[in-house]
Residue frames relative to the residue before (quaternion, step in Angstrom):
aa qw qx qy qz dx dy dz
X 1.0000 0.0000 0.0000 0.0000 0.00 0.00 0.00
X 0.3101 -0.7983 0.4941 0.1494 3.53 0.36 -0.70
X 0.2273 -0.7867 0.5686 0.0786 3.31 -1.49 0.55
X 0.5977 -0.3753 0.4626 0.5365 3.69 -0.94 0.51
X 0.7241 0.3008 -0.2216 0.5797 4.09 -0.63 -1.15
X 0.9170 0.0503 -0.1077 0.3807 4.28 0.19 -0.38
X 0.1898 -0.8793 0.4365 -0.0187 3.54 0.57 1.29
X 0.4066 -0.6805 0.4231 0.4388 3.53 -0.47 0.97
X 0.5573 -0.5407 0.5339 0.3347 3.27 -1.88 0.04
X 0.5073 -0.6421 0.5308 0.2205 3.70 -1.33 1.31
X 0.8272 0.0389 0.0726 0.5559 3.68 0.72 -0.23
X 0.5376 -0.6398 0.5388 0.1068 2.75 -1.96 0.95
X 0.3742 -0.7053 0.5200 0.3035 3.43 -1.21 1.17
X 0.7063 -0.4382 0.3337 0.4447 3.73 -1.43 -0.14
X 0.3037 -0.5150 0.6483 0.4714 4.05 -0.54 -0.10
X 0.9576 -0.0332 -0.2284 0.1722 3.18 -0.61 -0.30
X 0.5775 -0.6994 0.3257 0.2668 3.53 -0.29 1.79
X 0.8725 0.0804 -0.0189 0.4816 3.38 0.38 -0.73
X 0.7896 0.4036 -0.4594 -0.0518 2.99 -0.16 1.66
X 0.8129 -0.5138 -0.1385 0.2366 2.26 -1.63 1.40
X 0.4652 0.6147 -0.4731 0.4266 4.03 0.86 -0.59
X 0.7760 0.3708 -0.2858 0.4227 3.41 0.38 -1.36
X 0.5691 0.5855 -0.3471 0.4613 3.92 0.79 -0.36
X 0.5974 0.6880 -0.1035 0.3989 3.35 1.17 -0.80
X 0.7513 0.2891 -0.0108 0.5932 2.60 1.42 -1.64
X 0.1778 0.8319 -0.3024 0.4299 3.41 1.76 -0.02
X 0.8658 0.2069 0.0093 0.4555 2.45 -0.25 -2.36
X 0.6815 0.4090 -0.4896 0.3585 3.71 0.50 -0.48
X 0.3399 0.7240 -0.4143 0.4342 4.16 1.17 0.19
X 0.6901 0.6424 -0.0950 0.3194 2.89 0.77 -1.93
X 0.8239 0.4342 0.2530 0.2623 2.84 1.22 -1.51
X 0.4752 0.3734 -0.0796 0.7928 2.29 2.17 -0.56
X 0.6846 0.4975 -0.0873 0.5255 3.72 1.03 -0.99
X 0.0721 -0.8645 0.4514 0.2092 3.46 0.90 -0.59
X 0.1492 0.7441 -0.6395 0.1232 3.42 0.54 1.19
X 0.7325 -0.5085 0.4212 0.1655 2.70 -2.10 0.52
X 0.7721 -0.2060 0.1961 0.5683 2.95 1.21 -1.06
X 0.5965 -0.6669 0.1743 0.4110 4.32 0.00 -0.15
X 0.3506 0.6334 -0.4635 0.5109 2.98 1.85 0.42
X 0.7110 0.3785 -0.3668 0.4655 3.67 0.28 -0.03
X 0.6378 0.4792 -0.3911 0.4590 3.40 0.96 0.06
X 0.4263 0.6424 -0.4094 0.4879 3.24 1.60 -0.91
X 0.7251 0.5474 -0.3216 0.2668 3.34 -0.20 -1.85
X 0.5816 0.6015 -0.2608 0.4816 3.67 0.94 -1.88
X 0.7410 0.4221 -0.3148 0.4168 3.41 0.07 -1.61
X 0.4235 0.6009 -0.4623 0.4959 4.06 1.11 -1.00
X 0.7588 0.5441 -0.2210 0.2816 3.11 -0.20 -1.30
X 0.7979 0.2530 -0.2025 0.5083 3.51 0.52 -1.15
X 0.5136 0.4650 -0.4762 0.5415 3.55 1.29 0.18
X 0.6631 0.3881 -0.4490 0.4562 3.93 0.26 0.04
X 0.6678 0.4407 -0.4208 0.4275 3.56 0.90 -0.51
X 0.6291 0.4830 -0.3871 0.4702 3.84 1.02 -0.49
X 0.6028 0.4663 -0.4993 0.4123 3.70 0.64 -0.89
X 0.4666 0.7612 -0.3270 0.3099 3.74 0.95 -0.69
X 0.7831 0.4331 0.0023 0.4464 2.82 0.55 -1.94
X 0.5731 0.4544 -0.3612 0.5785 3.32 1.02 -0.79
X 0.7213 0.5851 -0.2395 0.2830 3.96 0.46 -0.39
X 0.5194 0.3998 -0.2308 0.7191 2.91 2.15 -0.54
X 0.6745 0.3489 -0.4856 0.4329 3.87 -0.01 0.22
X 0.4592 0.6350 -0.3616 0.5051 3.75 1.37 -0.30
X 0.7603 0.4271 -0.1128 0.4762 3.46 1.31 -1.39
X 0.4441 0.6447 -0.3037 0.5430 3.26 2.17 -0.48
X 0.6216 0.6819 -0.1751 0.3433 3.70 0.73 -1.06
X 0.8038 0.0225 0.0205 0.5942 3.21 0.96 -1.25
X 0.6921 -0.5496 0.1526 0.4422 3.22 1.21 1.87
X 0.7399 0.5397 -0.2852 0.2828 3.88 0.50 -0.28
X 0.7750 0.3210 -0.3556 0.4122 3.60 -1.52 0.14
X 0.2654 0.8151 -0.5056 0.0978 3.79 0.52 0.61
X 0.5226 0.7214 -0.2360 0.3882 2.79 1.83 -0.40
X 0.5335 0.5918 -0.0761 0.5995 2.75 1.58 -1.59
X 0.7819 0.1706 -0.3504 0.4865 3.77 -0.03 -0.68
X 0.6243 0.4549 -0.5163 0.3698 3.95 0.26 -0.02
X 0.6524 0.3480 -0.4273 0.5203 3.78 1.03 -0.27
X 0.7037 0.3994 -0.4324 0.3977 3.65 0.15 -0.32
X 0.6980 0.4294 -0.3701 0.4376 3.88 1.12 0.35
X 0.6072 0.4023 -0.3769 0.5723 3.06 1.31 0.13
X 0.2405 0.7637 -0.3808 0.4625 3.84 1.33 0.18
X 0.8332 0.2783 -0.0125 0.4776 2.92 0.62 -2.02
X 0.5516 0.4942 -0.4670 0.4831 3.82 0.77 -0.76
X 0.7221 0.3756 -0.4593 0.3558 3.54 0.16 -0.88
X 0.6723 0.3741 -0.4179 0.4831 4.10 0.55 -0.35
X 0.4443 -0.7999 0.3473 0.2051 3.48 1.51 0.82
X 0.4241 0.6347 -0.5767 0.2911 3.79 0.94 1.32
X 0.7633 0.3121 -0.2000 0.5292 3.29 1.46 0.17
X 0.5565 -0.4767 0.4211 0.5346 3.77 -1.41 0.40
X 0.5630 -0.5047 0.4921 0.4315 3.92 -1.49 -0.42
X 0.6840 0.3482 -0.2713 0.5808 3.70 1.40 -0.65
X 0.3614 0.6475 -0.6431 0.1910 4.01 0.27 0.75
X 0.5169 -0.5571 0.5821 0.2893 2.98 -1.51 -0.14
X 0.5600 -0.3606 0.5292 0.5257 3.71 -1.53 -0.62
X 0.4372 0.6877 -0.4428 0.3739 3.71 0.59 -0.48
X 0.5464 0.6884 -0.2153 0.4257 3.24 0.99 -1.97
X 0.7985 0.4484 -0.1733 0.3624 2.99 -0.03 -2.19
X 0.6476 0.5778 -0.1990 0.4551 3.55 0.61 -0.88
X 0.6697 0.4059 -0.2557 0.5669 3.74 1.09 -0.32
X 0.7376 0.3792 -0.4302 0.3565 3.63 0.62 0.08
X 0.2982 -0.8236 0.4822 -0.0176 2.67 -1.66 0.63
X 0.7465 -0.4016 0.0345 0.5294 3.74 -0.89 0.47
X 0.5868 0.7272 -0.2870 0.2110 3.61 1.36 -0.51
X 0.5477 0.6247 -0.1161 0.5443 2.69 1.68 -1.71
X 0.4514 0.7699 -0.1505 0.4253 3.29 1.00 -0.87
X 0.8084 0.1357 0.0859 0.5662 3.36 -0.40 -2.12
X 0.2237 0.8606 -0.2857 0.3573 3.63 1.28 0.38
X 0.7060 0.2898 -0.0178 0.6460 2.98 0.60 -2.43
X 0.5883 0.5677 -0.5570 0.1459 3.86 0.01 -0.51
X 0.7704 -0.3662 0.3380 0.3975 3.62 -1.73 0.63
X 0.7238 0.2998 -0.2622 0.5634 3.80 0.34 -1.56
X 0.5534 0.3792 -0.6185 0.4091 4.09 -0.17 0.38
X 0.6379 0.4627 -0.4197 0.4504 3.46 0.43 -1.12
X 0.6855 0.4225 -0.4887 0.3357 3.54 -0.57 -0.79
X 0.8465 0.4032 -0.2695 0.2194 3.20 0.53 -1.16
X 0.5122 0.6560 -0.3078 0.4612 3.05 2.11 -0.48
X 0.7341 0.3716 -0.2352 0.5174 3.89 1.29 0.13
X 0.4507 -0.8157 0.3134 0.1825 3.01 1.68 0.75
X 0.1155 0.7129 -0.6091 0.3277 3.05 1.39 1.59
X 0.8011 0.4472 -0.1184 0.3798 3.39 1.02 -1.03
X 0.3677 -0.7290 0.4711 0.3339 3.70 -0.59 -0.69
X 0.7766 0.0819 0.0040 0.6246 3.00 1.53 -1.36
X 0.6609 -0.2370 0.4936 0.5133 3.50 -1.50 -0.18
X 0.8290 0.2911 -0.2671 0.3959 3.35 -0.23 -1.20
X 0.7176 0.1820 -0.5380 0.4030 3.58 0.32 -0.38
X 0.5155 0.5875 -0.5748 0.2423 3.66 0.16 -0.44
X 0.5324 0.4828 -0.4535 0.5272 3.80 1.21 -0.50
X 0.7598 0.5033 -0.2814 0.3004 3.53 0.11 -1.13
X 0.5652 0.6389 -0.2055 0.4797 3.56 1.53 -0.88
X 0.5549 0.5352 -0.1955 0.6062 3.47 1.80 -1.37
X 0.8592 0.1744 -0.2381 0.4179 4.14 -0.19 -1.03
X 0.4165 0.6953 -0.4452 0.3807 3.31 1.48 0.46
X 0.0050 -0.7294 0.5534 0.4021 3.53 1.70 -1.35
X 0.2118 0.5927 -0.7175 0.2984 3.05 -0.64 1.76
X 0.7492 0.4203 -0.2256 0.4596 3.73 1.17 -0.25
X 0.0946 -0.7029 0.6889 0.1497 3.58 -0.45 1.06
X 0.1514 -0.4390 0.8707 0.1618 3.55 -2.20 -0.05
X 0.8897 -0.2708 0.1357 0.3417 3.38 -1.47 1.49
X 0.8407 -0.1412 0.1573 0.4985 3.42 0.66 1.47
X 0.7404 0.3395 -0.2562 0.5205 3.78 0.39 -0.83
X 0.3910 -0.5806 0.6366 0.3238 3.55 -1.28 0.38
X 0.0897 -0.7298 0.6688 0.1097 3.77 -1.23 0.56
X 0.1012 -0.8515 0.5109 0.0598 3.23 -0.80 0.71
X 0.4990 0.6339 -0.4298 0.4055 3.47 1.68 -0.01
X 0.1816 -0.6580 0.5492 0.4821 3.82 -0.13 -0.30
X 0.4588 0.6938 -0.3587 0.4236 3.69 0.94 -0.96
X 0.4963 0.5718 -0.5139 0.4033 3.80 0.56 -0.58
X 0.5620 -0.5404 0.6232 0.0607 3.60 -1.69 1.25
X 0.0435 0.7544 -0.6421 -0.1293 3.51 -0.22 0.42
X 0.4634 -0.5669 0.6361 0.2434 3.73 -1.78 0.51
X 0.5938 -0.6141 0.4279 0.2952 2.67 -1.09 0.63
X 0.7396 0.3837 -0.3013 0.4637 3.63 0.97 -0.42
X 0.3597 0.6988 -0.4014 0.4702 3.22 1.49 0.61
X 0.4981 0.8007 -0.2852 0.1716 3.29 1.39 -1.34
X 0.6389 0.3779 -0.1918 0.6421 4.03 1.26 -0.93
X 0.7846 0.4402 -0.3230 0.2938 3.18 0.15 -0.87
X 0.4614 0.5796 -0.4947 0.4543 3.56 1.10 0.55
X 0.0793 0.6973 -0.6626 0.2617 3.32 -0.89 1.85
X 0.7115 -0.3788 0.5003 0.3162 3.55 -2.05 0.41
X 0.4175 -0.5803 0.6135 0.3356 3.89 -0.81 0.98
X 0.4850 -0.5837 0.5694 0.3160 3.68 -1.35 0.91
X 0.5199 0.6495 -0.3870 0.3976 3.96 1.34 -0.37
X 0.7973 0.4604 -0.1907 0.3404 2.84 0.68 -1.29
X 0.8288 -0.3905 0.3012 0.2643 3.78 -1.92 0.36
X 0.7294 0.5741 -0.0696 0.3654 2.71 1.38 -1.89
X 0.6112 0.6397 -0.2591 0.3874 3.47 1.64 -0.82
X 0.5580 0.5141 -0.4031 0.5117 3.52 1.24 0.25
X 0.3649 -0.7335 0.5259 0.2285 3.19 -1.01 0.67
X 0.4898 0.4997 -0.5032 0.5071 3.84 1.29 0.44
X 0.4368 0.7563 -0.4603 0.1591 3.43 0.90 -0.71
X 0.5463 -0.5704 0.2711 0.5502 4.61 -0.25 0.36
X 0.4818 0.7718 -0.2601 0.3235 3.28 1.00 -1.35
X 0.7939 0.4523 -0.0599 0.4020 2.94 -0.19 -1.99
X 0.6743 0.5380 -0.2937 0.4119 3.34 0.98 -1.63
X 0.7323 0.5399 -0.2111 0.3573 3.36 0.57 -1.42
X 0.5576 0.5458 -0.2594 0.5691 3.85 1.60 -0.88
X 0.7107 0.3619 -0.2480 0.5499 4.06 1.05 -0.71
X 0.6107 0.3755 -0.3979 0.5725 3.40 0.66 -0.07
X 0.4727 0.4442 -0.4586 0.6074 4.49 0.77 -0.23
X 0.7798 0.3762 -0.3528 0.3548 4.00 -0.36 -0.47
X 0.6654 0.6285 -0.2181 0.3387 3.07 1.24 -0.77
């Protein structure tokens, strides 16, 4: 349950700390992903184990004719945070995975529009608030983008970075060039 001064934990570590495949695979996440550390991987992985325990609950409800209601809003739930098509199925749901996942997050985008160079700065560009989504500053990189969020990720008009003389910027337009 949790307290104001001791908030529950979002997610569950691994049982078993050390092994090694999963560490392995950990670190190449990590790395590719630029986390901070494995509590954010923890958290993600939380996540897609609550969306599967879901899913597996609506085909349970699929069985004995019920909750269609329930799976057409919980798949359109998902299409709109754009890890799925709008016509999938629970089938669908059940095939993704931590990728699909760490995919939608704020620091992939940035870097996938080459706001960034690296993981790291594209994190650093994010808790700086240099990065708006439709108008709002975000400062989590971890933020989930929607899929209709997808353009609307731009430089804060506040920020340094929104000039295009700015060093940064210059030095990334003069690399394409």
């Amino acid at each position: 349950m949790g307290t104001a001064k001791r908030p529950s934990k979002k997610y569950k570590s691994p049982l078993k700390i050390w092994d090694k495949p999963r560490i392995e695979r950990d670190s190449a996440l990590r790395k590719k992903y630029g986390f901070k550390n494995k509590k954010e991987l923890w958290k993600v992985e939380s996540v897609l184990r609550n969306l599967r325990l879901k899913a597996r609950e609506l085909v349970g409800l699929k069985a004995l004719n019920l909750g269609k209601e329930e799976e057409k809003e919980f798949i359109a739930t998902l299409s709109k945070r754009g890890l799925v098509a709008a016509d999938a199925t629970v089938d669908d749901v059940l095939e993704l995975n931590l990728e699909n996942l760490l995919d939608r997050r704020l620091q992939t985008f940035v870097l996938k529009k080459e706001m960034a160079r690296s993981t790291r700065e594209s994190r650093q560009i994010i808790t700086h608030r240099h990065i708006t989504v439709d108008g709002k500053i975000i400062d989590s990189p971890s933020y989930m983008v929607k899929k209709d969020e997808e353009d609307k990720i731009d430089y804060s008009s506040t920020s340094s970075l929104s000039s295009p003389t700015h060093p940064i910027r210059a030095k990334k337009e003069e690399q394409h060039q």
